[in-house]
C-alpha positions as CSV (number, residue, x, y, z in Angstrom):
1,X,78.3,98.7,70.5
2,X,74.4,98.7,71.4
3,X,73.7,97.5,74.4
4,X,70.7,95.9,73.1
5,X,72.7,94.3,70.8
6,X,73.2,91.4,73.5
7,X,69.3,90.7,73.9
8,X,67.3,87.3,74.4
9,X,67.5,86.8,70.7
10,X,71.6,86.9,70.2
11,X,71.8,84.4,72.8
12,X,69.4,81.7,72.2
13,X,70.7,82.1,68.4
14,X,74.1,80.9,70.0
15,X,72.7,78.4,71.8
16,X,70.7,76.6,69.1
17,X,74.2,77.2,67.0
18,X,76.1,75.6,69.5
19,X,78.1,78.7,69.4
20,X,78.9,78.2,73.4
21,X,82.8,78.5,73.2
22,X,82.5,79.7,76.9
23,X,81.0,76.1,77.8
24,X,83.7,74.2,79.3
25,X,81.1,71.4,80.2
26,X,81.7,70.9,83.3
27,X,82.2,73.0,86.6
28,X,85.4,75.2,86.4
29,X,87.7,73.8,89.0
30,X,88.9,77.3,90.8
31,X,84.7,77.5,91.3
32,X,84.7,73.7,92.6
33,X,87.6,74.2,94.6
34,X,85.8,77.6,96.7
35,X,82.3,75.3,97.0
36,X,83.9,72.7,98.3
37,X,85.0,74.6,100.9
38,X,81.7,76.0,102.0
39,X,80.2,74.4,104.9
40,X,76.7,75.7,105.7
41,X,74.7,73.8,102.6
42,X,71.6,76.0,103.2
43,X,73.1,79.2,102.0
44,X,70.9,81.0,99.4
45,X,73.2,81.1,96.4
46,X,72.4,82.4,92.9
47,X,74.3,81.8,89.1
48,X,73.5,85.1,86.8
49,X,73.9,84.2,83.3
50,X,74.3,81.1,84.3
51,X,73.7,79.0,80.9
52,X,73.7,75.1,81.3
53,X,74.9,75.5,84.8
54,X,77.2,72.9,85.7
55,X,78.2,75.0,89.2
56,X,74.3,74.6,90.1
57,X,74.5,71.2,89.2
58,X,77.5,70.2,91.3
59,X,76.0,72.8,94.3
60,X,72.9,70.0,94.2
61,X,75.3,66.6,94.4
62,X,77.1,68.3,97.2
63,X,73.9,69.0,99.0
64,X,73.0,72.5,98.8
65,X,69.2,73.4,99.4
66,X,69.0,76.7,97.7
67,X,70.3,77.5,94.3
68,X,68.9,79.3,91.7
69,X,70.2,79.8,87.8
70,X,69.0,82.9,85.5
71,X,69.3,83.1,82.2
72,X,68.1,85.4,79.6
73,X,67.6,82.7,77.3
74,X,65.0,79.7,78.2
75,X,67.5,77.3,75.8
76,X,69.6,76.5,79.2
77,X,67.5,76.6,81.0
78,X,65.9,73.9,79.8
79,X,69.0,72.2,79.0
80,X,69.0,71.8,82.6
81,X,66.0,70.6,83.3
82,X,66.7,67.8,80.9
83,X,69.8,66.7,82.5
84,X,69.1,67.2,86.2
85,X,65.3,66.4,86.2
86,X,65.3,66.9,89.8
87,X,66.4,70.4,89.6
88,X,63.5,72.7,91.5
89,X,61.9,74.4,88.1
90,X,60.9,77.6,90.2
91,X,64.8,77.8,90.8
92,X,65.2,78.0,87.1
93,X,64.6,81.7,86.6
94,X,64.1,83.0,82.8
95,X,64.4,86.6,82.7
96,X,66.8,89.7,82.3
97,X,69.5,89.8,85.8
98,X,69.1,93.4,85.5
99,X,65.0,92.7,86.5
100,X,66.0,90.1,89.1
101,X,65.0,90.8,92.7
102,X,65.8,89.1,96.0
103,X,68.6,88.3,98.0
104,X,71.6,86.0,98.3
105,X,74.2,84.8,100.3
106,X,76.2,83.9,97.6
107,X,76.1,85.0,93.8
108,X,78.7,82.8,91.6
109,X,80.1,84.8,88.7
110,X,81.3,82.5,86.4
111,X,81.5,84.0,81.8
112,X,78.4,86.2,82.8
113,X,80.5,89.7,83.3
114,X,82.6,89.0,80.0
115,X,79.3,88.8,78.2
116,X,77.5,91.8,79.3
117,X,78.3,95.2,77.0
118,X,81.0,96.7,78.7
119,X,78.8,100.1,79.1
120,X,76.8,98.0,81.7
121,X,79.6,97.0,83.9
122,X,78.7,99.8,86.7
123,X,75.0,98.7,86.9
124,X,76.3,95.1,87.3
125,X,78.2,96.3,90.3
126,X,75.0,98.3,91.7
127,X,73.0,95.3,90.9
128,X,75.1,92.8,92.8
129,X,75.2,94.4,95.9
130,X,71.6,95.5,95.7
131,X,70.9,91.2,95.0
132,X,73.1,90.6,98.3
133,X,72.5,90.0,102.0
134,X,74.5,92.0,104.4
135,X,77.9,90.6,104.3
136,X,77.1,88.4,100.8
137,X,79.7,87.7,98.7
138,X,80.4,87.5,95.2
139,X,82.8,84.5,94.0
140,X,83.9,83.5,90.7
141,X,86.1,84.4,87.9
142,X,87.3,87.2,85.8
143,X,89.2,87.9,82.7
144,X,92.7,89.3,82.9
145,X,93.3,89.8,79.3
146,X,92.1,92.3,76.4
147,X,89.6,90.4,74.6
148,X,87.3,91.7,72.1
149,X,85.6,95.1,72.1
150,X,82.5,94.5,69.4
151,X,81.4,91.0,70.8
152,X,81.6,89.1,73.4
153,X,83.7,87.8,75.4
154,X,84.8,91.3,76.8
155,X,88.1,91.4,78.8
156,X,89.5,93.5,81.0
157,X,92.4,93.8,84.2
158,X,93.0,93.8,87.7
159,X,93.3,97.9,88.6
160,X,89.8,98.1,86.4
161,X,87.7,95.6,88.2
162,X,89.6,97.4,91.6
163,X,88.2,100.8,90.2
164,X,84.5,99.2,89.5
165,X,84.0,97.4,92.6
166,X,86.1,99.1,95.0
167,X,83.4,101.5,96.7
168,X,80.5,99.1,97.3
169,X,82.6,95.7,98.1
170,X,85.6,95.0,100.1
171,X,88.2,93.1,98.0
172,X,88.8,90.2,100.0
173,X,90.9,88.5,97.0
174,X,91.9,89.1,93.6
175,X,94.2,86.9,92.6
176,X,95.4,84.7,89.6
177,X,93.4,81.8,89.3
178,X,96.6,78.8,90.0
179,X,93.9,76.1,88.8
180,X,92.2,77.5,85.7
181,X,91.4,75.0,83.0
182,X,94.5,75.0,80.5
183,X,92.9,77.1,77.6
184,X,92.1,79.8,80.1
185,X,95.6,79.5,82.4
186,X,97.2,83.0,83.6
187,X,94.3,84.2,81.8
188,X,92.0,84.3,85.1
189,X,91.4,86.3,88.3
190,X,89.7,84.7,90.8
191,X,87.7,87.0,93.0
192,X,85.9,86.9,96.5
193,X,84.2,90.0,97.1
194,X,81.9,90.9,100.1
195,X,79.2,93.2,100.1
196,X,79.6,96.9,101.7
197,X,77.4,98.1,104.1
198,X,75.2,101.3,102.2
């Protein structure tokens, strides 16, 4: 598959179809389980891929002064603007993850992996360390299943993601999600990596 398959284009056309089976529509409770566990509101957290974003929306009702969502497609992102008006519209960041710069405390991975061609998987990995702070971790979800290999969603398993992120993150867990929502049960690793120093 072309990795430029998966551009701007192919995902706003799912969006205006409302071809968002990976939408649950509300925040996925192994995520809201982690963040509710956080205490230090001010950390500088960041959703790649993030869609309509119901994680940054539940960050904001529990406090938290710095989140930011990128998307490739504007549609979410104004999705989200239209349902959490308050929502800081520099914070709402329309462009490619791969062109992103900065850095982050936290980065919440949550169906943005599964949708990127597999063949970019190892930039991913660069490009999350490179977008964390010393010691930043990256917290979310991953597919434990075979999934499709022509479109996305894109699956994969534990000893893969081990191989991919093992030389530039220290594996803190990787573990069967025990709370996944019931479509997605035993189907689930939830992850808590933290950044390697170079």
């Amino acid at each position: 598959m072309d990795q430029f398959t998966l551009d701007e284009q192919f995902w706003s056309d799912r969006y205006s179809r409302k071809e968002t089976g990976w939408d649950i529509g509300y925040i996925s409770p192994p995520i809201k389980e982690y963040i509710n566990q956080i205490p230090n509101k001010d950390l500088k957290i960041l959703i790649p891929g993030g869609g309509n974003s119901y994680e940054a929306e539940y960050l904001l009702e529990q406090g938290f002064t710095d989140v930011s969502v990128v998307d490739i497609s504007i549609l979410p992102l104004k999705n989200i603007q239209r349902r959490i008006p308050s929502f800081p519209k520099n914070k709402l960041i329309h462009q490619d993850f791969f062109t992103l710069e900065g850095q982050y405390d936290l980065i919440l991975e949550q169906t943005f992996f599964c949708a990127l061609n597999p063949s970019l998987r190892g930039q991913y990995v660069l490009k999350m360390h490179n977008l964390l702070k010393p010691d930043g971790k990256l917290v979310g979800l991953l597919f434990n299943i075979p999934l499709n290999d022509h479109k996305p969603p894109f699956g994969g398993n534990e000893k893969e993601y081990r191989a991919l992120f093992n030389d530039t993150f220290i594996i803190e867990k990787m573990e069967p999600a025990y709370n996944s929502i019931p479509p997605r049960a035993g189907n689930e690793l939830f992850i808590k990596f933290i950044r390697k120093e170079d």
